[in-house]
MIZAVO-775194 format. One record per residue (C-alpha): residue in three letters; y, x, z. Coordinates in steps of 0.05 Angstrom, whole numbers, plus 5000, padded with zeros to 4 digits. Layout:
N
alaYXZ ...
This chain:
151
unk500050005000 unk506950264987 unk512450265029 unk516549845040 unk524450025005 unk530050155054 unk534449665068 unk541649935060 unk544649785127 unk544950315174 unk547250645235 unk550751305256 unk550851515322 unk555552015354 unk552452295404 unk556052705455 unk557852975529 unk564352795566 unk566953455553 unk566753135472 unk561453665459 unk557453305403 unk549653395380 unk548253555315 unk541153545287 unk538153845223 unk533953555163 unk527753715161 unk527853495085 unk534953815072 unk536754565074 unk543154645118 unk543853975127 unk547153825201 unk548653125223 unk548852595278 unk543652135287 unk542651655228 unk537351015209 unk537050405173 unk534849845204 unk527449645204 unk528748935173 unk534648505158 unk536348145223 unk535848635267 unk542748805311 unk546749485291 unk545149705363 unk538449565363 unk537149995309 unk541850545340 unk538450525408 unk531450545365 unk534451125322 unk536651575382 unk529951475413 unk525951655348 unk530452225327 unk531952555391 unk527352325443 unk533952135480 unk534251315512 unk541151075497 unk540050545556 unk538350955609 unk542651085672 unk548451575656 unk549351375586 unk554050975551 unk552950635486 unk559350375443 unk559849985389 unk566350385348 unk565449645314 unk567250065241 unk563350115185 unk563050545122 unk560450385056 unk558651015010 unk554751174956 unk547851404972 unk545752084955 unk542452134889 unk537152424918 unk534751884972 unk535551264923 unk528551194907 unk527050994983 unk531250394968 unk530249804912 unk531649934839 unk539449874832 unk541850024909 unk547050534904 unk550850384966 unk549750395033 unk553250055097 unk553250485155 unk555650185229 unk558850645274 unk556950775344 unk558551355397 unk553451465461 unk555951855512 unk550352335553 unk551352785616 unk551353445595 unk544753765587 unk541453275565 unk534753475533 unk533353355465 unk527153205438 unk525853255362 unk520952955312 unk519653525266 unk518553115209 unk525452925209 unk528753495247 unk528254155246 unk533554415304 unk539054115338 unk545054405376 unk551554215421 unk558454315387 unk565554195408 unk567553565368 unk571853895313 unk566754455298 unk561153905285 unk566153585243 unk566354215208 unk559054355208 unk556553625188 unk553953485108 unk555952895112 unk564152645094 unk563452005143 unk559752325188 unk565452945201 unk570852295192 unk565951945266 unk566852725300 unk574452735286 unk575552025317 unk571152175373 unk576452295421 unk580651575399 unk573151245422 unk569951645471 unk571051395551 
């Protein structure tokens, strides 16, 4: 059975320390390519933070709900043009995406937990470097507003 096409709503999550030191993880699938935490959601009604509480957890082993952590909803979204190269996970003529916005605030060292098939390394940046060092136009736009959203 094949799987199932992506549906093109997703989330990006910011996530970062109170000092606005943010994490930035790398592709396992990507060479050099640094970013926040990102997923689609798993089918069409599910709530944006659903799927970004889901997508922390699978991507970095981290649970936005527990004590000490703050999820926010930036309630922004950005629609872009997906990548040329990851259109094929979604139906024949999807070229765009909607991503949803969200920043979760950890205590510092908080420890990070990666699935290798998606992630390769991860590491803690002040917010303008991971602007800097992120693939990703939106996502270095979400690390430059991070101090506007963060508590």
């Amino acid at each position: 059975m094949s799987k199932p096409y992506k549906i093109p709503q997703s989330v990006l999550v910011v996530i970062h320390t109170p000092a606005l030191e943010v994490l930035l993880i790398k592709r396992a699938d990507a060479e050099d390519f640094w970013q926040s935490v990102t997923g689609a959601k798993d089918h069409m009604d599910e709530p944006f933070a659903a799927t970004a509480v889901r997508e922390v957890a699978e991507e970095t082993g981290i649970d936005a709900l527990a004590a000490g952590h703050c999820l926010r909803d930036w309630g922004l979204e950005n629609v872009y043009d997906i990548y040329p190269r990851w259109r094929h996970r979604y139906a024949p003529g999807v070229t765009r995406n909607t991503e949803h916005l969200f920043g979760l605030q950890v205590p510092a060292g908080t420890k990070v937990r990666l699935d290798p098939r998606e992630h390769t390394d991860w590491r803690w940046l002040p917010w303008r470097e991971a602007a800097e060092a992120c693939y990703s136009p939106s996502n270095a736009e979400a690390c430059l507003m991070l101090p506007k959203f963060a508590l």
